[in-house]
N, C-alpha and C positions, 0 to 999 in steps of 0.2 A: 663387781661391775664398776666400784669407782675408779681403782686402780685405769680400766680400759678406759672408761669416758679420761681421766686424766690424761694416758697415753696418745689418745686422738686431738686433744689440746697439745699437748706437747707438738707432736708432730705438726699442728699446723703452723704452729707459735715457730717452729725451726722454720719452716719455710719462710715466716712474714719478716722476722730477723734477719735469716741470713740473706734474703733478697731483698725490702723494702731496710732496715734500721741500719743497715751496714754499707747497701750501696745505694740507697736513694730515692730508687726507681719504684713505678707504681706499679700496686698487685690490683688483682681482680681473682676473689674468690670464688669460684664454681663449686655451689652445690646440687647434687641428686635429688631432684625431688620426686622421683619415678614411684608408681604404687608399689615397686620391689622393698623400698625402705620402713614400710610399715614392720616386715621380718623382725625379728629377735635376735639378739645377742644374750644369750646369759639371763631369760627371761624381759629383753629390755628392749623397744622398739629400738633399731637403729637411729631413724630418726631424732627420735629423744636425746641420744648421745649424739648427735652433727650437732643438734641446737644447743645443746651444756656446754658440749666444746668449744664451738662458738663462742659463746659468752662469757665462757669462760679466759678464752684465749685474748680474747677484744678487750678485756676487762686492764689485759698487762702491755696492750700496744700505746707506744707514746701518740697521742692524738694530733700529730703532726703526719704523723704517715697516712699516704694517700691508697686507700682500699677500696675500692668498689666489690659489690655483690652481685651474683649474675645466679640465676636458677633455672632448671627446666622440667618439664613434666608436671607443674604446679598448676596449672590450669584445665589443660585437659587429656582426655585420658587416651585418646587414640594418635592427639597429632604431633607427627614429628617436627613442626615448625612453632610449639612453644617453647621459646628460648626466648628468658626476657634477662636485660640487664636492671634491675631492682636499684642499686644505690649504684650512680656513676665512682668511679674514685676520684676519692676526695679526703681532705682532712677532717680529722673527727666524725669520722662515720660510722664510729663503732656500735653505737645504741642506736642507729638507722638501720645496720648489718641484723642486729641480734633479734631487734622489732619484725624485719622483714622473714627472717627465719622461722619466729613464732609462728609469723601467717599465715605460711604456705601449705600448700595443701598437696599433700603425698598420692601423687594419681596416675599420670602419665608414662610417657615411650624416656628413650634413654638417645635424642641426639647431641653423645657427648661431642663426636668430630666439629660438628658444626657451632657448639656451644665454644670451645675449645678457640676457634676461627673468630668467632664474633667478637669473644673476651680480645685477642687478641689486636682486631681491628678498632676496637673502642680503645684501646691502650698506644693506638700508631705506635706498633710495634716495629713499621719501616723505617720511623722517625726517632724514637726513643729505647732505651734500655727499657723491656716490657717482663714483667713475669705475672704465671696463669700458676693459680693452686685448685686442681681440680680432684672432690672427693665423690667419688662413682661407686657405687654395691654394687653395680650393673655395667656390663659389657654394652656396646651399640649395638640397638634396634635399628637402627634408620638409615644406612647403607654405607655408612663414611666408614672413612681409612685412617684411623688413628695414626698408626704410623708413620703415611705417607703424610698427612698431613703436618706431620713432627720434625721432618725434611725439609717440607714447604717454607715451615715460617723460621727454624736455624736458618737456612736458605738465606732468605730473602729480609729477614729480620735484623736490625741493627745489633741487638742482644737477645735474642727471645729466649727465657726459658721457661718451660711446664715441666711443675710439679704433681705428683700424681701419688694419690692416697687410695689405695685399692681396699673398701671398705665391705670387710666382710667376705671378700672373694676366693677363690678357692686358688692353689698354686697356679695352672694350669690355666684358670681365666685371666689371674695376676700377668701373665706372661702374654696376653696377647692385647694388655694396652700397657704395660713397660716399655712398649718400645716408644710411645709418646714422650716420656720421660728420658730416657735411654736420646731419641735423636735431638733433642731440644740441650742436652745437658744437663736436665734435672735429675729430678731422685724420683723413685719409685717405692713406696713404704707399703708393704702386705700387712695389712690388718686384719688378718680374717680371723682372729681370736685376740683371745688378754695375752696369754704364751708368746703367744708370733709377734705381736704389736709390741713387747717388751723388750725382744731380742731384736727389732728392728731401733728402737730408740737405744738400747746400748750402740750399737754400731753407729748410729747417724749425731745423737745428743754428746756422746763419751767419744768422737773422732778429734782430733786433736787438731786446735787453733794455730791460726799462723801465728809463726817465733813475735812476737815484740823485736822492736830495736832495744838494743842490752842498752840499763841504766842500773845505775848504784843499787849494789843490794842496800834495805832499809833496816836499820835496825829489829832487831828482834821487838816483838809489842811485847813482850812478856815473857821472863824466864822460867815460868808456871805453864805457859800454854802456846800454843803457833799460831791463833788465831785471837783477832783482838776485839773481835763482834761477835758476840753468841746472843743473840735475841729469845724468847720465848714466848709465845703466846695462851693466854687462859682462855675460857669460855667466859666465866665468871671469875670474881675474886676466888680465891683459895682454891680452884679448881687445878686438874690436873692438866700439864702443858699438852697443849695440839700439836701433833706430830704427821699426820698423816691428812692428805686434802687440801690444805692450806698453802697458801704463796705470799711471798713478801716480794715487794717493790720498794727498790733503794731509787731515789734520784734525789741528784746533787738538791743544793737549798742557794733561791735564791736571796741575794740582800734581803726582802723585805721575809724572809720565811716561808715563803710560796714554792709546791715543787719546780726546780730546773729541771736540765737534761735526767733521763734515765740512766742508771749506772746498771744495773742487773734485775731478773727477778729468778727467786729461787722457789723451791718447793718443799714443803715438809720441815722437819727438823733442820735447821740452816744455821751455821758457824763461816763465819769467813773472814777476812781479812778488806781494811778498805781504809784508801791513801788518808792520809788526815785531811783534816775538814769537815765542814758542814751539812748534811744530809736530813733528806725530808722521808722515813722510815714509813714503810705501809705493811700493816700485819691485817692478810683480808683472807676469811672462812666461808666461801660461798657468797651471802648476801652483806654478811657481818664486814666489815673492816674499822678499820682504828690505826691513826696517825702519832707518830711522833719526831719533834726536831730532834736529832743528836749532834752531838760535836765530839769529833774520834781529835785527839792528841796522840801524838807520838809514844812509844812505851805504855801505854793505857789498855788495858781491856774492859770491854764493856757488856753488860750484859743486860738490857734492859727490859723491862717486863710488859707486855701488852693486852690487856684485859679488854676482850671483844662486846662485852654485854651485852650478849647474843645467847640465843636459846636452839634448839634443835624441832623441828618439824617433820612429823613421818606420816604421810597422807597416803591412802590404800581406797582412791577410788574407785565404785562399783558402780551398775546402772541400776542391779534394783536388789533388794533384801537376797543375801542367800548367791546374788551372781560371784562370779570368779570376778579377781583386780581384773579395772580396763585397762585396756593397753591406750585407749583413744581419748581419753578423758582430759583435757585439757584444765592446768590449774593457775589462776592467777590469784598471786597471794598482793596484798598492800600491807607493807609493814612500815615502821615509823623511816620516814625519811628517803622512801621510797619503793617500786613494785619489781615482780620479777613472776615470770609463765614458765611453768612444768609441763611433761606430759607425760602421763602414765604414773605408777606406782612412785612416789616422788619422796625423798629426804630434802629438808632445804634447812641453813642454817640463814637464821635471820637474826635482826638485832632483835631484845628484850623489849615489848611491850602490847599493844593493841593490836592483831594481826585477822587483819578481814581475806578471808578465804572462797573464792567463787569456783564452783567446779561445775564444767560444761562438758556433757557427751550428746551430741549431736546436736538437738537445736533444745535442747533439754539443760536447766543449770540449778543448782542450790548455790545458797550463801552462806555461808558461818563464820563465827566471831570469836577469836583463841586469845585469851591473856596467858601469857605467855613469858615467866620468870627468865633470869639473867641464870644460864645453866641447866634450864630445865629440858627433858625432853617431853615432847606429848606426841603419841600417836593412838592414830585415832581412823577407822573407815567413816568414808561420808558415802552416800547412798544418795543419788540423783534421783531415782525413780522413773525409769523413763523405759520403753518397749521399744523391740526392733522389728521394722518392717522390711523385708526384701521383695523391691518391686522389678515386674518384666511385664511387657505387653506380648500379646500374643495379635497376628493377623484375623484369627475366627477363636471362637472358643473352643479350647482344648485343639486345637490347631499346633502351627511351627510359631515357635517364639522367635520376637524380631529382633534377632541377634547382630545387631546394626550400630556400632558406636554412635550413631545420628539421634539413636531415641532418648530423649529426654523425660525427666519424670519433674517435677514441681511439686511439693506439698501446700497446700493450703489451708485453711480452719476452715472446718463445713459449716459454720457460722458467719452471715453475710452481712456485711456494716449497712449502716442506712442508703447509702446509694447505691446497695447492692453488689461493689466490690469486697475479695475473700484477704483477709490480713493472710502475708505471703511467708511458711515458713521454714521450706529450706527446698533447693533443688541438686539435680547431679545430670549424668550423662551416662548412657549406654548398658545394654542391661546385665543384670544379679544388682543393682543400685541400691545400695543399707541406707535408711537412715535412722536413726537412734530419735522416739517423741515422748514427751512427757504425755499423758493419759488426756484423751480426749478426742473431740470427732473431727475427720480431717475426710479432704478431696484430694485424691491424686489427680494431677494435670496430666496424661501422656500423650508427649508431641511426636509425630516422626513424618517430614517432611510438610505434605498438605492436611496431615489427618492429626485432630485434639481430641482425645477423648478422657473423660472426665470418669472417675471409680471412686465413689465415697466409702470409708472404712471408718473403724475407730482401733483404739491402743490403750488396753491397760499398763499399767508398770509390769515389766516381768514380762510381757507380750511377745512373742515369735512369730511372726506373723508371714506369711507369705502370699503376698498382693497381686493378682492377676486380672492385667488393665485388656479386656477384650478389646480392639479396635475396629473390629469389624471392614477391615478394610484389603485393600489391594496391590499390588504394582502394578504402574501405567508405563509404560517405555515407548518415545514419540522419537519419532526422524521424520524430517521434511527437509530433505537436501538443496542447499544453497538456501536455506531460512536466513534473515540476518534476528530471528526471537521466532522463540515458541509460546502460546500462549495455553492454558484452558480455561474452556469459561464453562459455567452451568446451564445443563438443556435446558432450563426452563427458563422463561422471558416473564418480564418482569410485566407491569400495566403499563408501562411506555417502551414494550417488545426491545426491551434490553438486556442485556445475559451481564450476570457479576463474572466479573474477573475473578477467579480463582488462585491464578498465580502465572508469573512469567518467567522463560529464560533466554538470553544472549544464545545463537547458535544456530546449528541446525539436527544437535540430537540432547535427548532432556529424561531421566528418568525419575519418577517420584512416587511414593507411599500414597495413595486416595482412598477416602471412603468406599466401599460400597455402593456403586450409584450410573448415572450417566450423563458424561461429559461431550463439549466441544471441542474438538483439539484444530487448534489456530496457525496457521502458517503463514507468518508475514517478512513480504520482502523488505521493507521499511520500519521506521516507526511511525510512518504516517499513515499506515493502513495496512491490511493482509489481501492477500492475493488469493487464498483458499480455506477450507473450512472442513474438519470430516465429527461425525459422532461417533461417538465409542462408548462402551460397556465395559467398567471395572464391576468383578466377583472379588469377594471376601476372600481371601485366601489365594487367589490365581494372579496369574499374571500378564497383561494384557499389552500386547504390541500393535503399533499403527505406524504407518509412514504416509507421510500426506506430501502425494507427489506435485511436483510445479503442474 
């Protein structure tokens, strides 16, 4: 798997290079955050590998390049118009990019067409050289024309191109958003395995650079050797050299010793050649890195040694004694001199010393404490403790479940603070809704439109639970043509013969979820008053139509 999370780096890293470090112009990263990403690769959420990659790739961009990050499907889980643009492009937005990636939350529909449009519009793409790097597991949900849209903005677009990382997909799905790439003049990279995503980066990484203008061949550095930088990096002293995982960044050095411009970054075992002069050397292992000045002279090789003083961490989250690794477990480690978030069954190489480990699956977290030697490895499962609930409301008991994107579920501690409000701890949308709790007694809140009803449970660790919130309620469906609002109120009058408002809408047709019960349904030509008035009867389970004529 690391090979693949590296490969998906790679590939994005060619995109940011050969469009943002070589000709200027600013990118906007689109990621997938559609529930399809939670899937596997090689036992590893997708996800997990967009966020390594990420961070990993951001880790080698010079922080002059202007990036923004655009995500969709992070918020909610049915609608096609969440498309948010996260960090505008900008410079130095790389730990704003990798922060917001951590965040988000894997849920929603797939409108890449229009994610695609937006990236592009925020980039004035009629006004500037614009490029979109968009990485999708998922074809369009939400009715757009990847292609046509691919037309649209080469069209109309000063330079626009979209790059397009087909992650996870199959040949067949691959081919019917290439052509987004394909009409734009991008690339199109099939990722849908470590195999396929290798033989895509020989082709794309291993394509051969434009000629240079011819300049004096340089002396030989060495009649020993063709290369006059061969660097190597330890873990620890005396340890054996890192070859595999690891990247170096070369950038020039300025007078006072500070990095300059970037000159390359390579990967693995690295031997090269580099003009004479001054350079500021970075040997970096995931979280590990370590610096040195060099000075290459003419006929010189060098080979300088890089000692990371960095240990290895292999973390195998569970939620309770005896569960399978989570896939959902999110891990923020703090190691000397700074943090970095996992998720899922997680390796990290960090620097050597005090290393505070928090691991959160659902609204559930432990904390642990690792000392942690220069070379060592430690692994170890941590064990959250926490039970899973699968909640759905039903209209009646034992009735139809209200398979309604609209319903909401809310947890809360069935424990009331002194003013009688419930410490609030976690909610979602739409039903089969998991949430992962650490042991103790809890209210479920479930909303779906006008109707809340409240279902107290408790959770051991280890717990399965499946949570059936009765509502006891109805559908009301109202028409009153030429209405400018509908309203309902409750039959009953109050001691100053007043009815509560229930609830309002713009219009003249309105459909909503209500209790069991009997209602006034309101037909007002204004908002300064109503014109009519009818009573109606909602049943538990049925469904009740009225039209309240002028």
């Amino acid at each position: 798997m690391a090979v693949f999370a590296r490969g998906v780096a790679a590939a994005i890293l060619l995109f940011v290079m050969t469009t943002a470090g070589f000709t200027a112009n600013r990118v906007i990263i689109i990621l997938d955050a559609s529930g399809s990403m939670w899937a596997q690769i090689g036992g590893k959420p997708k996800l997990e590998i967009a966020r390594e990659s990420l961070r990993t790739v951001l880790q080698s961009v010079p922080p002059d390049e202007e990036i923004g990050f655009m995500a969709y499907g992070h918020r909610e889980k049915g609608s096609c118009e969440d498309i948010q643009l996260i960090v505008p492009p900008q410079a130095g937005s790389a730990s704003a990019i990798t922060d917001a990636a951590d965040s988000l939350k894997f849920l929603g529909k797939t409108p890449l067409t229009a994610a695609v449009k937006q990236a592009a519009e925020a980039l004035k793409y009629t006004e500037d050289k614009a490029t979109v790097v968009l990485i999708t597991d998922g074809l369009e949900t939400c009715g757009g024309d990847p292609c046509a849209l691919g037309k649209e903005l080469k069209a109309s677009g000063v330079d626009f191109t979209a790059d397009v990382v087909g992650f996870g997909l199959t040949v067949d799905e691959g081919k019917q958003i290439a052509c987004l790439a394909d009409n734009t003049g991008g690339k199109y990279i099939q990722a849908s395995d470590e195999k396929a995503l290798q033989e895509a980066l020989v082709q794309t990484v291993a394509a051969p650079a434009p000629e240079p203008a011819p300049a004096p061949a340089p002396a030989p550095a060495s009649a020993k050797s063709e290369f006059n930088f061969q660097p190597s990096v330890v873990m620890a002293e005396g340890g054996e050299p890192i070859t595999d995982g690891n990247a170096w960044e070369i950038y020039k050095a300025k007078s006072d010793g500070s990095r300059g411009d970037s000159v390359t970054t390579e990967y693995g075992a690295y031997n090269g050649n580099l003009d004479p002069g001054d350079y500021v050397v970075v040997a970096r292992d995931d979280e590990a890195k370590v610096e040195q000045k060099i000075k290459i002279e003419a006929g010189q090789v060098y080979k300088p040694l890089f000692t990371l003083n960095a240990g290895t961490v292999l973390i195998h989250p569970k939620a309770y004694q005896g569960a399978d690794i989570s896939s959902e477990a999110r891990l923020d480690f703090a190691y000397p001199g700074g943090s970095t978030t996992h998720y899922g069954d997680s390796k990290v190489v960090v620097p050597a010393g005090e290393q505070k480990l928090t691991v959160q699956i659902g609204s559930g977290s432990v904390t642990d404490t690792i000392q942690l030697t220069a070379g060592q490895t430690i692994e170890k499962d941590v064990v959250v403790g926490v039970g899973h609930a699968l909640l759905n409301a039903y209209y009646t008991s034992g009735g139809d479940k209200a398979d309604n994107s609209g319903v909401g579920f809310e947890i809360v501690k069935a424990k009331k603070k002194i003013d009688g409000s419930r410490d609030s701890v976690e909610h979602s949308y739409g039903p089969d809704s998991k949430f992962w709790l650490p042991p103790d007694d809890y209210v479920a809140v479930a909303t779906l439109d006008l109707t809340v009803v409240e279902q107290p449970f408790s959770i051991k660790a280890g717990d399965n639970q499946d949570v059936k919130v009765t509502l006891d309620a109805g559908v009301l469906a109202m028409s009153a043509p030429g209405a400018y609002s509908i309203e309902v109120l409750s039959s009953k009058k109050d001691i100053e013969g007043k009815r509560k408002s229930l609830g309002l809408s713009y219009g003249d047709t309105w459909q909503q979820t209500m209790p069991a019960g009997d209602y006034v349904v309101v037909r007002h030509l204004s908002d300064e008053g109503h014109d009519k008035e009818m009573p109606v009867a909602v049943k538990a389970g049925e469904r009740a139509e009225i039209t309240v004529q002028p």
